[in-house]
C-alpha positions in Angstrom: -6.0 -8.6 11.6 -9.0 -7.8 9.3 -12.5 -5.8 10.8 -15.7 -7.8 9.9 -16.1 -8.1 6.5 -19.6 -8.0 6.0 -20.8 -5.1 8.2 -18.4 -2.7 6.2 -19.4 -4.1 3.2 -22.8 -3.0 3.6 -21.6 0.7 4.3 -19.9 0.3 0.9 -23.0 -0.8 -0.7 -24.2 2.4 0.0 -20.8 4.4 -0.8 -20.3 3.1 -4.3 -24.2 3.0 -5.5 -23.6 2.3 -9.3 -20.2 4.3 -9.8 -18.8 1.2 -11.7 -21.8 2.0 -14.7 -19.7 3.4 -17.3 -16.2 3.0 -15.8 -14.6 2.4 -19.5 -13.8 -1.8 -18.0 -12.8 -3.9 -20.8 -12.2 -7.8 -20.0 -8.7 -8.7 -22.2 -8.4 -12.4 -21.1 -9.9 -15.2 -19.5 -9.6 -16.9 -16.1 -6.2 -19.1 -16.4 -4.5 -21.3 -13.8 -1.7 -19.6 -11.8 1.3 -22.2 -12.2 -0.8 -24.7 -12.9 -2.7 -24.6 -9.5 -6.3 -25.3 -9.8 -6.6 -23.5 -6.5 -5.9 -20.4 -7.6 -7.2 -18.2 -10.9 -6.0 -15.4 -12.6 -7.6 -12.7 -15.0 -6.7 -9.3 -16.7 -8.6 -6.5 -17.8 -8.0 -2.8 -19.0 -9.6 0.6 -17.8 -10.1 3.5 -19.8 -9.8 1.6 -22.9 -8.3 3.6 -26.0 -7.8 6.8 -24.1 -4.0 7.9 -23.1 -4.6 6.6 -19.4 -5.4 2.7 -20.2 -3.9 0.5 -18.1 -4.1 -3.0 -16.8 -6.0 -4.3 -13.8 -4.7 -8.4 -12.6 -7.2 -10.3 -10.6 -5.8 -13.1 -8.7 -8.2 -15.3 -6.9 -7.8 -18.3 -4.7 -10.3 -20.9 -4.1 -10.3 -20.6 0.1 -12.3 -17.6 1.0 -10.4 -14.3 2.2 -10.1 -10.6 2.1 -9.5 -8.7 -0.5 -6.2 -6.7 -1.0 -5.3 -4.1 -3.6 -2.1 -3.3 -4.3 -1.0 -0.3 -6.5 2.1 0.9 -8.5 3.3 3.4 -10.8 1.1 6.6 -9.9 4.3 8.2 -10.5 6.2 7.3 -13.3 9.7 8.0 -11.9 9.4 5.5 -8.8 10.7 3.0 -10.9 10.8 0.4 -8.0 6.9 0.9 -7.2 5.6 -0.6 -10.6 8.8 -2.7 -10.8 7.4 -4.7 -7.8 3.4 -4.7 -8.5 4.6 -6.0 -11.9 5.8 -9.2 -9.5 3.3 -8.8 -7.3 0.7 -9.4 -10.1 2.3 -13.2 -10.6 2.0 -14.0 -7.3 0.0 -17.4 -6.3 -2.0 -16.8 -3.1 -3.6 -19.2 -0.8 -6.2 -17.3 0.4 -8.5 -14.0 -0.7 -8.1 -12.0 -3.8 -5.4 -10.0 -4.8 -6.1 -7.2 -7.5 -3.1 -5.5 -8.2 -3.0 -2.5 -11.0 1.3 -2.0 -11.6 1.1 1.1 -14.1 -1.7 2.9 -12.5 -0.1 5.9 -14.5 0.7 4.9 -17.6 1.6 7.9 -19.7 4.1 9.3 -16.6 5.5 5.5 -16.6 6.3 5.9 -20.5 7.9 9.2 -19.7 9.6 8.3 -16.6 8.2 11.5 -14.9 6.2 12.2 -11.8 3.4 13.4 -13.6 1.8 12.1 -17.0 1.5 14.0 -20.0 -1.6 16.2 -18.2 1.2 17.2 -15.9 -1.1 16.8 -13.1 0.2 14.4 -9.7 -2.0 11.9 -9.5 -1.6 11.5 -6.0 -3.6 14.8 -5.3 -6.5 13.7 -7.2 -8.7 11.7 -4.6 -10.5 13.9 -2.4 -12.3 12.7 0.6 -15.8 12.8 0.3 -16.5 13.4 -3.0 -15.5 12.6 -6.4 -11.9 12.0 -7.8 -10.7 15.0 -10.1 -9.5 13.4 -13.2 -10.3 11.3 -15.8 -8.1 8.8 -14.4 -8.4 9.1 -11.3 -11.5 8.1 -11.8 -11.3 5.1 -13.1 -8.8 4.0 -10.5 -11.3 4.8 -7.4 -14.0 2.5 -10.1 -11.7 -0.4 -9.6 -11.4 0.3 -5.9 -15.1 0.4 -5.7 -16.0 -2.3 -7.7 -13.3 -4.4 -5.2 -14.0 -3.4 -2.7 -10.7 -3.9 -0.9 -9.9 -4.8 3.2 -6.3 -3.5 2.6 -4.7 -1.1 0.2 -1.4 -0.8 -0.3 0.4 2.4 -2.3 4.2 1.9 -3.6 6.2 4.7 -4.2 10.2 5.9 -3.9 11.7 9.2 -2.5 14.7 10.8 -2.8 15.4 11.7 1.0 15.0 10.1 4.2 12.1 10.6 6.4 12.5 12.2 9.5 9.3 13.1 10.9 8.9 15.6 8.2 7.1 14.5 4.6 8.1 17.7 3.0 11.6 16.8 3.3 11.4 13.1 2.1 9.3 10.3 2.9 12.2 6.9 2.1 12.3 4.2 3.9 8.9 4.3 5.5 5.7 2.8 5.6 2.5 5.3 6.2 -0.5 3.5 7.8 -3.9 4.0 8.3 -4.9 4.8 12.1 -6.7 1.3 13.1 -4.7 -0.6 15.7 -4.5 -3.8 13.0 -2.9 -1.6 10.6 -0.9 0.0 13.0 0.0 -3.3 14.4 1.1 -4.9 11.0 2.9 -1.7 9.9 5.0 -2.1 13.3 5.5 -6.2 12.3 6.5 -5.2 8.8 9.1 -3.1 9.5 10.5 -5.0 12.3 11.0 -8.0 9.9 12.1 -6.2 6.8 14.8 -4.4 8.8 15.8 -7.5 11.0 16.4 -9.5 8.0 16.8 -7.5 4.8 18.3 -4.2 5.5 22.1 -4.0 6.1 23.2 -2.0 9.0 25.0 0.2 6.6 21.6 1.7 5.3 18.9 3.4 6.5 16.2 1.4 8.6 12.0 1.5 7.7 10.5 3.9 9.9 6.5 4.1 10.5 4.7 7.3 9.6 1.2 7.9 10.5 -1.1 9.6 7.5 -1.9 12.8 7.5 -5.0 14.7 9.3 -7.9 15.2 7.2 -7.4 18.8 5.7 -3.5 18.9 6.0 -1.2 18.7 3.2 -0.1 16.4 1.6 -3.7 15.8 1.2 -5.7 13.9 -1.7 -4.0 10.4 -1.8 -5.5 7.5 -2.9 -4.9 5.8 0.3 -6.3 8.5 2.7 -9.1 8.1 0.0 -9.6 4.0 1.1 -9.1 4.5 4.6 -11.7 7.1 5.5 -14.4 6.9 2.7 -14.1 2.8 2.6 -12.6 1.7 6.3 -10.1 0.0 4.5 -6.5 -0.8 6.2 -4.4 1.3 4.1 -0.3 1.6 3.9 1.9 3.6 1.4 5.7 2.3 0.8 8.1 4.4 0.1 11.7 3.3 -0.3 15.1 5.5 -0.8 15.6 5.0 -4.5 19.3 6.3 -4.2 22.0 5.0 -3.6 20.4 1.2 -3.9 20.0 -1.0 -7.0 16.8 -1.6 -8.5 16.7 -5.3 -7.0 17.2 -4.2 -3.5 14.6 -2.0 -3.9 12.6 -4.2 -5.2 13.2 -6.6 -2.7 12.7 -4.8 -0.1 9.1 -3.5 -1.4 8.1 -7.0 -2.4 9.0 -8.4 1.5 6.9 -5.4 2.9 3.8 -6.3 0.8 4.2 -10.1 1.9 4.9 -9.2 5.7 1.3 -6.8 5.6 -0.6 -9.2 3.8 0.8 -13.0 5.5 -2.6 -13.1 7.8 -4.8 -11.7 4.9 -3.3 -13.9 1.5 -1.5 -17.0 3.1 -3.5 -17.4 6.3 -2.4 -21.1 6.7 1.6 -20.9 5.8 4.7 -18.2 5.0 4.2 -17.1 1.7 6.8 -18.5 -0.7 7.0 -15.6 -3.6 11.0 -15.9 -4.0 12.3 -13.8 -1.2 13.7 -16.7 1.0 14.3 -15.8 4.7 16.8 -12.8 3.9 19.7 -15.0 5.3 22.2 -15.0 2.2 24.9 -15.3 3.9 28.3 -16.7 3.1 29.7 -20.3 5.0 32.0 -17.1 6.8 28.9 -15.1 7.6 27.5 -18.3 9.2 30.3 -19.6 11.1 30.3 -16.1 12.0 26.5 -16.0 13.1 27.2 -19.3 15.0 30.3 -18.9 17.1 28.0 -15.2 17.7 25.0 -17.6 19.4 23.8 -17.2 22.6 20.9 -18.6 25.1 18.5 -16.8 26.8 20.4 -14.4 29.7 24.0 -15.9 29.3 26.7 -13.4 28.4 29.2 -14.0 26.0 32.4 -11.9 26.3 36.3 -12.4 25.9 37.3 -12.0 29.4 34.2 -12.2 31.7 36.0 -10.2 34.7 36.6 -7.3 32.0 33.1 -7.1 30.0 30.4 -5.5 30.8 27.2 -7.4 32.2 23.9 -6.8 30.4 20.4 -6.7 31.4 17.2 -5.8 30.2 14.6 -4.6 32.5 10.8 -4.3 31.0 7.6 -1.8 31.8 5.4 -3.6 32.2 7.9 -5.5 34.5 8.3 -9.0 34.1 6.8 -9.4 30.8 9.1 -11.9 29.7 7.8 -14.3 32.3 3.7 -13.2 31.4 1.9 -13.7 28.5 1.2 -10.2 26.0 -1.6 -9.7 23.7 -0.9 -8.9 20.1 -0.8 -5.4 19.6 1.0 -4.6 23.1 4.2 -2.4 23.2 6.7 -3.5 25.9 9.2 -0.8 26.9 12.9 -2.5 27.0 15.4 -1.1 29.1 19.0 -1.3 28.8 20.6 1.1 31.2 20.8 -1.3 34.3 24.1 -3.1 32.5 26.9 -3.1 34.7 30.5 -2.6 33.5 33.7 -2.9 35.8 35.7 0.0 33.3 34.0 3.6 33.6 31.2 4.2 30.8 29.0 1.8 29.0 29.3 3.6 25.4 26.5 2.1 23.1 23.1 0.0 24.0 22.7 -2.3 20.3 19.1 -4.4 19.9 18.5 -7.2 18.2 14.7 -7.6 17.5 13.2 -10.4 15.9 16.2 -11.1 14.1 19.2 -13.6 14.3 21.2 -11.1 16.3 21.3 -8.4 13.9 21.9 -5.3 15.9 20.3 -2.9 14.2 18.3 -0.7 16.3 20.3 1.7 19.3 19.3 3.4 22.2 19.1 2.6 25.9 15.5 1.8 25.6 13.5 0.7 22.6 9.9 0.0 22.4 8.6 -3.3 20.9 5.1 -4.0 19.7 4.0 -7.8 19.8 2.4 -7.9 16.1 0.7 -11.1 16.7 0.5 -14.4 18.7 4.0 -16.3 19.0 7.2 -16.0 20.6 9.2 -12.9 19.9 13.0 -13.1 20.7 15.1 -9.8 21.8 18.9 -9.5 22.1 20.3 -6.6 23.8 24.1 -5.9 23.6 26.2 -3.5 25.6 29.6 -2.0 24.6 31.8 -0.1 26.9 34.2 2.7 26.4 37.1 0.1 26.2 35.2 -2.2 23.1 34.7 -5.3 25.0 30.7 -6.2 25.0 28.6 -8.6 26.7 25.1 -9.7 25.7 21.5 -11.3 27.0 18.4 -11.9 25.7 15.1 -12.5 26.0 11.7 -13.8 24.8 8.4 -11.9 24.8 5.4 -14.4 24.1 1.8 -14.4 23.7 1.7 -18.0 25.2 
């Protein structure tokens, strides 16, 4: 997932110079044990001591060598669910890298519960490519990112509409990438699993956005800042903050963060940060989910002579019987189901989810996020209800 290391680390050397010299970076505490685990340190320090804008920086650090991710919240104040989770994020035990994670980064427009601070000014606008950030703070946030130099940023924030292709209109329920096929890879694998196993069908899926060209509005962001003056992987979060609870929100932004860090933070094992699988599901859900099982190209209908047949056809053909490389999309195709009344009415996906249906369409495109085995269920409903279903496996093996 991650470039090499050291070669863009020696461009950075370069980049930052001696920036951090007078960066206002007071230590508060000590290295301390996470949990108890010798493996893994923790430490705390403030920027822009006794001004309005202090705020604290966390430093978690395991003992196994690994990248280096930063994760951000609360450059607007009234994104509750953005410094809600880097507040978590900050605890979390790692088994790999270093995590830096700054949860308030705005700490006067946190305290007022406002998109901007007291300044009035939207932080968001204030990191220009190529040159230096505009404010006082903003400053001191691009120190830290210097003195970290991070492999992967990551930007949380809430909207109030749904993205549609459109920023202007609302950016929720979306992750915004960087333009390197790892990043766009991971985005892809992050949404796939947050919306296969977290998201109720009832609410609106993750979509992937792409950043913004350099020059076009909305244009300043901290991320666009670590992706083209640092090389850094870089995603911003955004989640609907209506019409969900804090906790889902939170949830959902915490599983996100996991899922684009897993190869970077917990190289060796699933990262266990309180989030479970997403399964919570009644004994009625399961029986449910059982009696709804099926194998690999059987059909399960009421009445087979009245149910429609389905089939998936791929492009490149055949490539459940090949082996894929990570980062390949496979076109699935739905639209050769057969059924014996008039109209097949809906085309229903499951992807890389215990046959949650929660993608439409008669053809869908998957992207193979890594090496493993990568399960797909496709069901078909025609005009009178009755369904059938198949499925297959795409693999890297």
């Amino acid at each position: 997932m991650l470039r090499d290391t050291l070669s863009r680390r020696s461009t950075l050397a370069l980049v930052a110079g001696s920036a951090i010299t007078g960066a206002g970076i007071a230590t508060t505490s000590a290295d301390d044990e996470v949990d108890g685990d010798e493996s893994v340190s923790r430490d705390s320090h403030v920027i822009l001591e006794g001004t309005d804008h202090e705020t604290t920086v966390y430093t978690t650090e395991a003992q196994a060598d690994g990248p280096t991710v930063l994760v951000v919240g609360g450059v607007h104040g009234n994104e509750v669910a953005g410094y809600a989770t880097a507040n978590e994020i900050a605890k979390w035990a790692i088994d790999a890298g270093t995590l830096v994670t700054i949860p308030e980064a705005n700490a006067t427009a946190v305290d007022q519960q406002g998109r901007a601070g007291a300044d009035g000014v939207d932080l968001n606008r204030q990191f220009p490519e190529s040159s230096e950030p505009q404010t006082e703070l903003a400053r001191g946030l691009w120190d830290v990112v210097l003195e970290n130099e991070p492999d992967i940023v990551i930007d949380l924030h809430e909207s109030t509409g749904i993205y549609a292709g459109d920023p202007v209109d609302g950016v929720g329920q979306a992750i915004f990438r960087s333009n390197s096929p790892d990043a766009t890879t991971t985005a892809q694998d992050a949404v796939d699993h947050v919306n296969g196993e977290y998201v109720d069908e009832s609410d609106p899926l993750f979509e992937i956005g792409n950043f913004t060209r350099s020059g076009v509005e909305p244009s300043g962001l901290l991320v666009h800042k670590a992706t083209r003056d640092l090389d850094a992987d870089a995603f911003l979060v955004e989640t609907l903050s209506t019409d969900h609870d804090l906790e889902t929100r939170v949830e959902w932004q915490s599983v996100i963060v996991e899922r684009l860090v897993e190869d970077a933070l917990f190289p060796e094992e699933e990262p266990d940060n309180g989030h479970g699988s997403g399964d919570d599901i009644d004994e009625d859900e399961e029986s449910a989910d059982e009696d709804d099982e099926f194998t690999e190209d059987e059909q399960t209908d009421d009445d087979a002579s009245d149910s429609p047949t389905a089939e998936i056809e791929t492009d490149p053909a055949g490539a459940k019987d090949h082996s894929l490389e990570p980062g390949q999309t496979v076109t699935l195709d739905g639209t050769c189901a057969e059924t014996p009344n008039e109209a097949i009415e809906a085309y229903e996906w499951s992807v890389y989810s215990a046959d949650q249906y929660n993608k439409t369409g008669e053809t869908i495109d998957v992207t193979i996020a890594k090496d493993g085995e990568y399960s797909v269920g496709l069901r078909v409903v025609d005009e009178t209800g009755a369904t059938g279903k198949t499925k297959i496996t795409l693999s890297t093996e």
